[in-house]
Structure formats: C-alpha cells, structure tokens
ROTIMAR-933974 format. One record per residue (C-alpha): residue in three letters; y negated, z negated, x. Coordinates in steps of 0.001 Angstrom, whole numbers, padded with zeros to 6 digits, always signed. Layout:
BEGIN
ALAYZX...
END
This chain:
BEGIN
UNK-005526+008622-020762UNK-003011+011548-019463UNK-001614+010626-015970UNK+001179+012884-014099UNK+003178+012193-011267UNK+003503+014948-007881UNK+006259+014086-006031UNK+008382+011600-008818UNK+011850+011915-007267UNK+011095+009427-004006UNK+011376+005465-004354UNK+007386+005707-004682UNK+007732+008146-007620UNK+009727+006162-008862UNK+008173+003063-008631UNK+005189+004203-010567UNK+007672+005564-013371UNK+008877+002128-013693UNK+005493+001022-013714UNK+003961+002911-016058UNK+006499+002310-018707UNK+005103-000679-019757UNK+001385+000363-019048UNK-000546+000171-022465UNK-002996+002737-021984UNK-001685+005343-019502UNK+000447+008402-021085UNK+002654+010079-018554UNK+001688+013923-019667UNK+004158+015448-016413UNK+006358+014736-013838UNK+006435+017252-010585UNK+008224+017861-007220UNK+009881+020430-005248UNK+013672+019311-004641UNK+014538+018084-008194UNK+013034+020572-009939UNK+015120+020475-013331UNK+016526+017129-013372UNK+015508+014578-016092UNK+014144+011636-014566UNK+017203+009845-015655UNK+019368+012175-013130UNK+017057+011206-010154UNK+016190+007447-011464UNK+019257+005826-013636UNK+017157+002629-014084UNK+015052+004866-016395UNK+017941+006060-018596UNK+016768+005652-022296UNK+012976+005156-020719UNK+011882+008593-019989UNK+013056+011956-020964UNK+010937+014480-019231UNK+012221+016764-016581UNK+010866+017433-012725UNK+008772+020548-013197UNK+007378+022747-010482UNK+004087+022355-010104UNK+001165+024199-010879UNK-001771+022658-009381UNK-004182+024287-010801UNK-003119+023219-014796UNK-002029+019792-013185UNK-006009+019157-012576UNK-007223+020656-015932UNK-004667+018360-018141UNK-004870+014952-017018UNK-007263+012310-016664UNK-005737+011071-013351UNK-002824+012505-010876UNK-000684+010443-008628UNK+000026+012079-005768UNK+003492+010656-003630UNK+003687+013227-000780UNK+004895+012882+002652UNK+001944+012960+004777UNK+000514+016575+005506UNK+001811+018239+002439UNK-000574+016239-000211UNK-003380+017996+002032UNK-002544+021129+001108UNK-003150+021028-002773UNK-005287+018113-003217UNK-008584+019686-003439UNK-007020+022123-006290UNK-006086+019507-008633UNK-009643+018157-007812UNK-011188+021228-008393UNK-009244+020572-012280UNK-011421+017659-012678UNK-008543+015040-012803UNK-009217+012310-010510UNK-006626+011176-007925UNK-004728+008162-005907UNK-002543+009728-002994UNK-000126+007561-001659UNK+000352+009283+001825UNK-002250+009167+004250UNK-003336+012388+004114UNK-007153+010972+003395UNK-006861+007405+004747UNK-008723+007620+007959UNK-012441+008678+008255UNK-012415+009973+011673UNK-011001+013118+012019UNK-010351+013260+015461UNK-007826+009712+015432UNK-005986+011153+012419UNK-004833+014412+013921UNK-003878+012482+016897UNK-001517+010732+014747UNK-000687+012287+012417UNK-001404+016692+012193UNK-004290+019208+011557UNK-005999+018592+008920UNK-005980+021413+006566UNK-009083+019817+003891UNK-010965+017398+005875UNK-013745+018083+004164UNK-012466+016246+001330UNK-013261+012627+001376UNK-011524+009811-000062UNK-011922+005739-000519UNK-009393+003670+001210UNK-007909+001858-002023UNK-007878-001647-000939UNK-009263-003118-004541UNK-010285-006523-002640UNK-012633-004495+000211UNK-013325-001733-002000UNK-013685-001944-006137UNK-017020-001118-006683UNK-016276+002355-004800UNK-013026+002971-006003UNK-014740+002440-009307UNK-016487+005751-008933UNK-014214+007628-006763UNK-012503+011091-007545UNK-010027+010630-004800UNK-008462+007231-003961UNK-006410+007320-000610UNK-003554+004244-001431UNK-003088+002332+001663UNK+000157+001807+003681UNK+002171-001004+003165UNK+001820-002715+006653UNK-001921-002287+006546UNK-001796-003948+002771UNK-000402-007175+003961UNK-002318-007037+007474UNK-005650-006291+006160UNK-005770-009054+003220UNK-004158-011552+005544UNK-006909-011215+008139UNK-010145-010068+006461UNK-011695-013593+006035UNK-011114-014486+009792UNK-012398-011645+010342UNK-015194-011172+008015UNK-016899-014455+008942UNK-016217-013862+012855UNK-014001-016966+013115UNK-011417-015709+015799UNK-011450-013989+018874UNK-011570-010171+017665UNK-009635-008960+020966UNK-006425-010597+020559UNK-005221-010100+017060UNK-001526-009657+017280UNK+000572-008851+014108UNK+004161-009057+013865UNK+006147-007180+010598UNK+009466-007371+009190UNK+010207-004656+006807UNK+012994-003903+004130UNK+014329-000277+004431UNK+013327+001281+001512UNK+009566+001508+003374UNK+011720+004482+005055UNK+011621+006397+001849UNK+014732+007984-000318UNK+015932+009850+002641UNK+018827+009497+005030UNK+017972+008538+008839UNK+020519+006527+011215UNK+018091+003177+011718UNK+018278+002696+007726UNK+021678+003735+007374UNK+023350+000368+006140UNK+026436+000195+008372UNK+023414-000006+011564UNK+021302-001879+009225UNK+023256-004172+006892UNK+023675-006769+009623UNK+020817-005978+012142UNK+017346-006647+012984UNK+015385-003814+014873UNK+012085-003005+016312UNK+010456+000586+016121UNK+007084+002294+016868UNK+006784-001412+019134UNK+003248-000405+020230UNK+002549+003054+017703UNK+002936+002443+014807UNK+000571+004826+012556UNK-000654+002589+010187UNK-002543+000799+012996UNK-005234+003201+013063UNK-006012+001742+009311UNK-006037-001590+010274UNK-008468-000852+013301UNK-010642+000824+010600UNK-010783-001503+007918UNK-011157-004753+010083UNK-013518-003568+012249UNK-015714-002300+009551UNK-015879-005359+008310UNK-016991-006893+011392UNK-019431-004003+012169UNK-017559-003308+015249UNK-014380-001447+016912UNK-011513-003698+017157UNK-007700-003004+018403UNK-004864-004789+016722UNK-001574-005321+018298UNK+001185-005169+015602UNK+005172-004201+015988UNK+007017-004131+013100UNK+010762-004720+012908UNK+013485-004002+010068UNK+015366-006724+008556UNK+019115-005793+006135UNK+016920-006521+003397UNK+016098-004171+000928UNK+012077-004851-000304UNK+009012-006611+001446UNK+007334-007170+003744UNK+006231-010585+005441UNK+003790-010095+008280UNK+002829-012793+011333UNK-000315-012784+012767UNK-001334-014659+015854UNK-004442-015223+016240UNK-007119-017147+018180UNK-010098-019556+016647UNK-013459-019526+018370UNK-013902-023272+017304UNK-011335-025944+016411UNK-010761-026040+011926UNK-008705-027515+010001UNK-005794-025773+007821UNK-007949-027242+004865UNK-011064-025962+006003UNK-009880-022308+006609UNK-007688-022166+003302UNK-010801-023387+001639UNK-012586-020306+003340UNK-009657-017765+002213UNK-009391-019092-001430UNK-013383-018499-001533UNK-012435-014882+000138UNK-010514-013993-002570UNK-011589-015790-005887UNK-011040-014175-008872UNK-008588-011574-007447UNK-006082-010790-009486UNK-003095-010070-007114UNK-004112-012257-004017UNK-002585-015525-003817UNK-003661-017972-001655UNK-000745-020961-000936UNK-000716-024127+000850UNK+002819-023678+002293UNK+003954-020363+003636UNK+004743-016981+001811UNK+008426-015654+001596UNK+009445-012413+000542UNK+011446-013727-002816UNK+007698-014599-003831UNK+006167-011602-004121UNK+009515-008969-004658UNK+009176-006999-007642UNK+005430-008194-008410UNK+001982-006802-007196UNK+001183-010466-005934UNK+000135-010540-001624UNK+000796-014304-000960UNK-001430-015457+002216UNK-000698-018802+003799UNK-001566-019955+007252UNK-001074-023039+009945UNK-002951-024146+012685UNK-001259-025093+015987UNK-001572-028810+016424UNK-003729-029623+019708UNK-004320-025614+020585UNK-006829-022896+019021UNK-003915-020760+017755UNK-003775-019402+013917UNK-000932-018196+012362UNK-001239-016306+008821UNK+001204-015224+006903UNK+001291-012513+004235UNK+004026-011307+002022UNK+004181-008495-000108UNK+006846-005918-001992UNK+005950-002554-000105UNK+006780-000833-002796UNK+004706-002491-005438UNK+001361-003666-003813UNK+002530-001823-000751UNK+002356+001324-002535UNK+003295+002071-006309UNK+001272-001468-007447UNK-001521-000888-005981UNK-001770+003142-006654UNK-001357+001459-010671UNK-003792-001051-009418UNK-006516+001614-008413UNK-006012+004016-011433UNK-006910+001048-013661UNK-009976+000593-011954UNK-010960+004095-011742UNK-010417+004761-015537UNK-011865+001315-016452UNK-008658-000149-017828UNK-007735-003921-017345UNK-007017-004518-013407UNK-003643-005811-014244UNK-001962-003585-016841UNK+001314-002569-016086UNK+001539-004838-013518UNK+001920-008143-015084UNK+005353-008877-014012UNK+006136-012076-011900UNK+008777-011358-008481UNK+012662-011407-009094UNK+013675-014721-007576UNK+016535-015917-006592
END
C-alpha cells in the first residue's frame, strides 16, 4: 500500500517516518510540506540518515489523492482544513493529526479553535478502543490529541458503566515539551524549562472539548471535565491524574477487574496493578492505566501514561491506518518503551 506524509518536517512527521520504517506493508510513495521544501529527510531528521532518501516536495494535492492508498496529514490546526477534501476527492483515504475534524459540533469547534472552511466533511474520532469498527470503514480518520488519548482510555470504563459521579471528574496532566511541536516558544525554551514545572491553559485547554465529547457519548449524556495540564523538564509523555468520585464503595480488585474486562484483547492498552510511569510507555504505543482507591473515602484515582508522540499522536495515526487498510493492528509498532 502507497502512504505519503503532508507536513513531514515537525516531530509528528517525523515520528511517523520513524515509524514506518520498519512497517512491513506500508511504502512511503512522498514526503510534503511547505518550509523544507528541498531538504532530504535526513537534513530535517538526522535519526533517519541512511533510512530514507526522499526529499520534502511541495505539494500537489490533487496527485497526492490519486497516488496513494492512504495520506497522513500533520498540519497545525486550520491549515489541514483547507486541502483535505482535495486529497479526498483523489480517493486516498486519510488520518489527520490536527483537529481540524475532531469535534462534531460545529458551533464548540469554532469557538475554540477558527471558521471552519469544510465542515461538511466528516471524520471518525480515531480512538481504536471506542471506535474500530468505524474507523474500519472510514475515508477520513481525525487522530486524537494526546491529552484526550490518555484521559479518555483512563476513564471510559468508569464512565461507561456509570460507576462515578459524572459531575466531578477532575484530570490533572503533566506533559513533556515536545507536545509543543518543533517550534520555538519561551515556556519550552529549556533554560525556563530544564528545571521547572508549569501550568498553562489551567481551565482552557482545547482538547477538553474532546474529552466532553467522547465521555459523554458514552454515557448518553453531556458531561464537563475539569483537567489542567502542567509541563514537566522532561522531554516525552504524558502521565495524567484523575480524581474522581464512586457512587458506591469497590474495591481496587473489583474495578481493575472491570477495566481489564474494558479493554481485553486490546493491543496497546495495558492494564497494571501498581501505577503507570512515564519510562513505561516512552518510545512504545502502550497507554498503561492503573488506579487506587482512597482507604475509608469514595475517592478514585486513575492513572494513565502514555508517549504523546507515539500513541499520543504518530502511534496511533500508524495504529488507525492499519485498521483502515486491514493490515495487522500492531505493525510498525511493535517496539517495547526505552527504559532506563
């Protein structure tokens, strides 16, 4: 199968590169972007010296769609908009790592985000453990964020089965800085970062709308989550906290026996007895979900770890073109975390 890569010269783009390299049955047929156009992949990646050869070409939309079998799409949100529906119009199928196509009302992603320029394209939010069967068939698969990733999977057999209160879910992140993408900003810049913790977007952040979505609609009903996310002088992960409330006293047996049941026979969801840490999962496309009751009270914490860059973003876009094109789930994606 011919896959090609729009927007390769970002820490996404390169992610999938990486990736793909060892993927048996997906042939990289083109790399694309705008601000590399020219470079070998080598130039913008050195890690894939003697791995790839091709250069960043400029794309041509049009041709992208009509030569591949699938197109992975790493834009910054409200560009991949723009020339989605062309490559569509091709016939190739797509994943789109921004969140261009992420939320199904309208009306809450143009208050976070922009205008939608295509909104009557639609796409399937590709979480593989809430949504194979449709992802199965999809044209367009809209990759999640990374702080939804770990969020979502850590929660969605509380609430599934309607075992905690659904108006006090609170979610706290820490986050390595290369979720901030290739460029330059002060908070990531590592003489502020290298030996500081911060907090941003405390009560905004935009991936919450996603959250709200995907929980909810498992529940059959709105719900709010409260999540802050903070960055750690690390450079990969994530490991997310969530406090939340039982309706009825269970035991931590009990309730890892329920997630375990969740998610059996899921490749990349691991369910442990202890809790996760980021040097579990770093590297891999493993989410690690662990969890402890308070002793005498009715609070839950749960505890999810993941690489953003792997099941937060690059993973999982793999992890969704194998199940659109009917390959094995895990190809290319095999690899354990780097620990120590």
């Amino acid at each position: 199968m011919k896959v090609a890569i729009v927007g390769a010269s970002g820490y996404t783009g390169g992610e999938l590169l990486r990736l793909l390299a060892v993927h048996p049955k997906a042939k990289l047929s083109g790399v694309y972007g705008s601000g590399s156009v020219g470079k070998t992949l080598a130039e913008v990646h050195p890690n894939l010296t003697g791995i790839f050869d091709e250069r960043i070409a400029e794309p041509d939309y049009d041709k992208i769609g009509k030569q591949n079998d699938l197109v992975f799409v790493s834009a910054p949100h409200g560009v991949s908009m723009k020339f989605i529906p062309k490559i569509l119009d091709g016939g190739a199928r797509v994943v789109d790592l921004g969140a261009d196509y992420r939320l199904k009302d309208m009306k809450i992603f143009e208050k976070v985000y922009l205008k939608h320029e295509s909104p009557e394209v639609k796409g399937v939010y590709g979480l593989p453990e809430l949504h194979r069967a449709d992802i199965k068939k999809a044209k367009l698969v809209a990759n999640p964020g990374c702080f939804s990733t770990a969020a979502i999977l850590g929660l969605a057999p509380l609430v599934k089965e309607k075992l905690i209160d659904l108006d006090h879910i609170v979610i706290d992140a820490k986050t390595g800085s290369s979720g901030a993408g290739s460029s330059f900003s002060e908070r990531t810049h590592h003489p502020v970062a290298g030996a500081n913790v911060q907090v941003y977007s405390a009560t905004a952040h935009r991936h919450i709308p996603e959250m709200d979505q995907e929980l909810g609609e498992l529940v059959g009903a709105k719900l709010k989550v409260h999540f802050t996310p903070h960055l750690l002088p690390i450079v990969r992960g994530i490991l997310t906290t969530a406090h939340v409330f039982l309706k009825k006293s269970a035991t931590k047996e009990k309730l890892l026996e329920i997630y375990k049941k969740f998610y059996s026979g899921e490749p990349f969801v691991r369910v442990i007895d202890g809790l996760p840490q980021i040097n579990y999962v770093v590297g891999s496309n493993f989410c690690d979900i662990g969890l402890e009751v308070e002793a005498g009270g009715n609070r839950l914490v749960v505890v999810s770890a993941i690489d953003n860059l792997v099941k937060g973003a690059s993973g999982q876009a793999i992890q969704n073109m194998n199940i659109m094109l009917n390959f094995d789930e895990r190809d290319g994606l095999r690899a354990t975390a780097l620990r120590p």
